[in-house]
C-alpha positions in Angstrom: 0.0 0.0 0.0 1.5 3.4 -1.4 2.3 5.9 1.7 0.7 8.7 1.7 2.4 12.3 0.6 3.2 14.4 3.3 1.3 18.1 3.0 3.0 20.8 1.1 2.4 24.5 1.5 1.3 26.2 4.9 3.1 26.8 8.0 5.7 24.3 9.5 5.6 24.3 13.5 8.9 25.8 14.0 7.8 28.5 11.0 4.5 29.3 13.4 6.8 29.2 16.7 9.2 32.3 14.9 6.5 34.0 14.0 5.0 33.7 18.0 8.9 34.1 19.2 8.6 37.5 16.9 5.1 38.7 18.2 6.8 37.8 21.9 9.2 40.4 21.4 6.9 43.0 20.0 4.7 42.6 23.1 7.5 43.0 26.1 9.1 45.8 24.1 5.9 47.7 24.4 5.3 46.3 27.8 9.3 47.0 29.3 10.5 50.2 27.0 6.5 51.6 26.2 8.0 53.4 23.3 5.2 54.6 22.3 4.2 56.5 25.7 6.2 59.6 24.6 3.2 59.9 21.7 0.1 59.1 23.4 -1.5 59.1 26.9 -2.1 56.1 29.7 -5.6 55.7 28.4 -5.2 56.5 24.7 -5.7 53.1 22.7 -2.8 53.7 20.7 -0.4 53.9 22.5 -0.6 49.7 23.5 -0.4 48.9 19.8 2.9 46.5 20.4 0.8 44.7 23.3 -1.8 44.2 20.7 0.2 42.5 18.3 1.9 40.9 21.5 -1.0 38.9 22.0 -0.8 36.6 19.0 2.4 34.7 20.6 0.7 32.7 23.5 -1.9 31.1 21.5 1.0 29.6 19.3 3.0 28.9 22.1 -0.1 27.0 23.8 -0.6 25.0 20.7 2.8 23.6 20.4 3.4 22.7 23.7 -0.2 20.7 23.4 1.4 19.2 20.2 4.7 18.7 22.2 2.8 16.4 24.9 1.2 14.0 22.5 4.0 13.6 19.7 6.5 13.6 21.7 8.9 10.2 22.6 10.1 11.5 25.4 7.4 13.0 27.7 10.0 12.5 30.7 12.7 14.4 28.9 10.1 16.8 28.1 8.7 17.3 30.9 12.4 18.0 32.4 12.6 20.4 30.3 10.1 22.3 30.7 10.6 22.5 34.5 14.1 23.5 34.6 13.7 26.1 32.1 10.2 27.0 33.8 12.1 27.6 37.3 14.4 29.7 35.6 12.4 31.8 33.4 9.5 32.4 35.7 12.3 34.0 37.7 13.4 36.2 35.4 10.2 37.0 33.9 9.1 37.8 37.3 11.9 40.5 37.9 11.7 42.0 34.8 7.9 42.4 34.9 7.8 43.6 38.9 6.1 40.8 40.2 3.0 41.0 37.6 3.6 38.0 35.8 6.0 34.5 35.7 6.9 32.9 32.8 4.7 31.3 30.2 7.6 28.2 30.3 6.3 27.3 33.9 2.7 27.5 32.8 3.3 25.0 29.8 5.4 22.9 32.5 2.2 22.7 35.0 -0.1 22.1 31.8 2.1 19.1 30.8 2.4 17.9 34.5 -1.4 17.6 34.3 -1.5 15.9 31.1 1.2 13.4 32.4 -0.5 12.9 36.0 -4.0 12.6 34.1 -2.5 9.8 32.0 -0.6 7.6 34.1 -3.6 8.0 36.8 -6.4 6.8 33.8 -4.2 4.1 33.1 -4.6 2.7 37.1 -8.3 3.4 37.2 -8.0 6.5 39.1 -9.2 9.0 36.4 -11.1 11.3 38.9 -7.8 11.6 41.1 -6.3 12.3 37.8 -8.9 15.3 37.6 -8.4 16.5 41.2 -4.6 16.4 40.3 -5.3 19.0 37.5 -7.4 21.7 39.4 -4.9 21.6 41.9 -2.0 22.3 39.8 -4.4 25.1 38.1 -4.7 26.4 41.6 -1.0 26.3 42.0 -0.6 28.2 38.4 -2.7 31.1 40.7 -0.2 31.1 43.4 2.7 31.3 41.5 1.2 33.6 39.4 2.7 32.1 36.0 2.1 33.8 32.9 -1.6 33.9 31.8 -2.5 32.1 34.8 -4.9 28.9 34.9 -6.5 29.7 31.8 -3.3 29.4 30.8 -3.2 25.9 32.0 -6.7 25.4 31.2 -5.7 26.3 27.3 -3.5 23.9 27.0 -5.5 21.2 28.8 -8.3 21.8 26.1 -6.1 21.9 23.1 -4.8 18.2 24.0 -8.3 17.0 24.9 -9.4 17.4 21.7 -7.0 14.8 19.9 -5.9 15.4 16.4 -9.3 17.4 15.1 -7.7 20.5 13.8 -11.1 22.4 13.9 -12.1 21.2 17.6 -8.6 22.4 18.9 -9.0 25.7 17.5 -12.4 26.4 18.4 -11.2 25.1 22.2 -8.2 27.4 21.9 -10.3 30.2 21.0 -13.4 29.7 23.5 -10.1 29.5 26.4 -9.0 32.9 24.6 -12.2 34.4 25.5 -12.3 33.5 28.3 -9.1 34.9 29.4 -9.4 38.4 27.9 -13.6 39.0 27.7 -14.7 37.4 30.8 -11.7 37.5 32.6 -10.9 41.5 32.3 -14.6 42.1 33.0 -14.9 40.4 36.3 -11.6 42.2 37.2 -12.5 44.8 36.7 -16.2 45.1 37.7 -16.5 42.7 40.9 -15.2 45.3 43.2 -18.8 46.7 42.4 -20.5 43.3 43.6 -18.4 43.4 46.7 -20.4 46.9 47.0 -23.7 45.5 47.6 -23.3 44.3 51.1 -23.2 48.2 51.8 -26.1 48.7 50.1 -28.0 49.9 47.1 -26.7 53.0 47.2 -22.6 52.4 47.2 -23.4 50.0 44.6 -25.0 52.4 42.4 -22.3 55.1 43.0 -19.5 52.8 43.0 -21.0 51.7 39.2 -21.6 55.3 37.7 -17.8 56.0 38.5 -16.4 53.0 37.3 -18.6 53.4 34.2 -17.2 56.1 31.9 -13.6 54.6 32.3 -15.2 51.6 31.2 -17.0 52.8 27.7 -13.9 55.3 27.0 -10.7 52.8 27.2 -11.2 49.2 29.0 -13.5 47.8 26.7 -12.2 49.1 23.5 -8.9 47.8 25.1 -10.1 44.3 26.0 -12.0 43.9 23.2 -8.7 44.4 21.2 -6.6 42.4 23.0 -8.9 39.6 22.5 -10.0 39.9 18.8 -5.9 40.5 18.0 -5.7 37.1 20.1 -7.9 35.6 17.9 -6.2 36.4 14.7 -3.2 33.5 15.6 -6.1 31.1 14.4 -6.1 31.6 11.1 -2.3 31.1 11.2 -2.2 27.8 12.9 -5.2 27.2 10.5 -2.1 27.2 8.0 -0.1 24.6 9.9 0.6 21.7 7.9 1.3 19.1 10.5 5.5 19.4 9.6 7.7 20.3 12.5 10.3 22.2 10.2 13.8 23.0 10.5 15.1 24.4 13.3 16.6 24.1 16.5 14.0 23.2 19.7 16.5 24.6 22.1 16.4 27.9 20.5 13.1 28.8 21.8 14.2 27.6 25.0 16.8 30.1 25.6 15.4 32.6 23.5 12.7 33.5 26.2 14.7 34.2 29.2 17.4 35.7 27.1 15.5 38.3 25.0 13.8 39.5 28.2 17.2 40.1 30.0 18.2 42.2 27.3 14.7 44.1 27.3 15.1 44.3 31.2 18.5 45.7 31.0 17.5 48.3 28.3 14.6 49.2 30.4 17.1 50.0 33.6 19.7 52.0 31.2 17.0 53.9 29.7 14.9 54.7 33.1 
């Protein structure tokens, strides 16, 4: 029986992962050196253009390291991986962003910790402990406040639950997209009001007229960008043509901690 062609055209994965490695950089340059601040104001839209772009990188990244967990023969070697350069990155990342955010690195390593626990757990019969194992390490991505948080866990969990249908992992990547930016800014930003009620009608309705016109003039606008500028990685990994490519997988390893010391440094020397 003839074997079948491989695809031609598209995206290979390690073309897609340059692209997100490219977008990465946009985004911290805009957050670290905000070079556009000396044109526009705090709550002028324009001025967070780089963080927009920015925002195409994780969804890539989350892909891959779903794809990493299943096609990989190594998911020990993997998962090492992942940790150490988690530990170190989420470090750095941490220092350079003031304690905002850890690294994505970590995230992908607690994602594929829960895959791996999930797994070898099913395989004993103990696929609810499996489960229990997950939420907790999404409560742990809380705590050490890694990059994008339990959604960020959560996306890559979804992605690898839906096997090798290309159109179920997108539409999973982008409902955990949503998530993240629509849902998640809005309670953010809006359940201080709730925890206004216990005071009565009044504070709530005065706390909610005040946080209102900040509300319709930039934060929606804004989240509603960053999530529809999210959204547009899905046509690109639409493109992905199942290939890994050429390229080295240890350059994205290092290139994360070591683009944002550079960043970090320029950030110091020009403050």
């Amino acid at each position: 029986m003839p074997v079948a062609a491989r695809p031609s055209g598209g995206l290979t994965a390690t073309q897609l992962k340059y692209l997100a490695a490219l977008f990465m950089v946009v985004d911290h340059v805009g957050m670290l050196l905000d070079p556009l601040a000396a044109c526009f104001g705090p709550w002028e839209i324009p001025r967070y253009l780089l963080r927009y772009l920015g925002r195409l990188a994780f969804p890539i990244f989350a892909y891959f390291a779903a794809q990493g967990c299943r096609k990989t023969h190594d998911y020990l070697g993997y998962l090492l991986r992942l940790g150490t350069f988690g530990a170190v990155t989420h470090a750095v990342a941490y220092l350079a962003t003031g304690g905002t955010s850890g690294s994505v690195v970590a995230t992908f390593f607690l994602a594929a910790l829960a895959i791996c626990l999930c797994r070898q757990l099913s395989t004993w019969g103990l696929k609810p402990l499996g489960v229990l194992a997950a939420m907790g390490l999404l409560l742990l991505a809380c705590l050490l406040r890694v990059d994008y948080g339990w959604v960020g866990v959560l996306t890559v969990l979804a992605v690898y639950a839906c096997g090798e249908d290309r159109r179920r992992q997108l539409l999973a990547l982008a409902g955990c997209l949503l998530l993240y930016y629509a849902a998640g800014n809005l309670w953010t930003y809006w359940s201080p009001v709730l925890g206004t009620l216990g005071e009565g009608g009044a504070f709530f309705q005065a706390e909610a007229a005040a946080r209102l016109p900040y509300f319709q003039r930039f934060y929606l606008p804004h989240t509603m960008l960053m999530a529809g500028c999210s959204l547009l990685s899905l046509p690109l990994l639409a493109r992905y043509n199942g290939q890994r490519g050429n390229g080295s997988r240890w350059f994205f390893y290092w290139f994360y901690p070591g683009h944002l010391v550079v960043l970090y440094a320029l950030s110091m020397l020009l403050s």
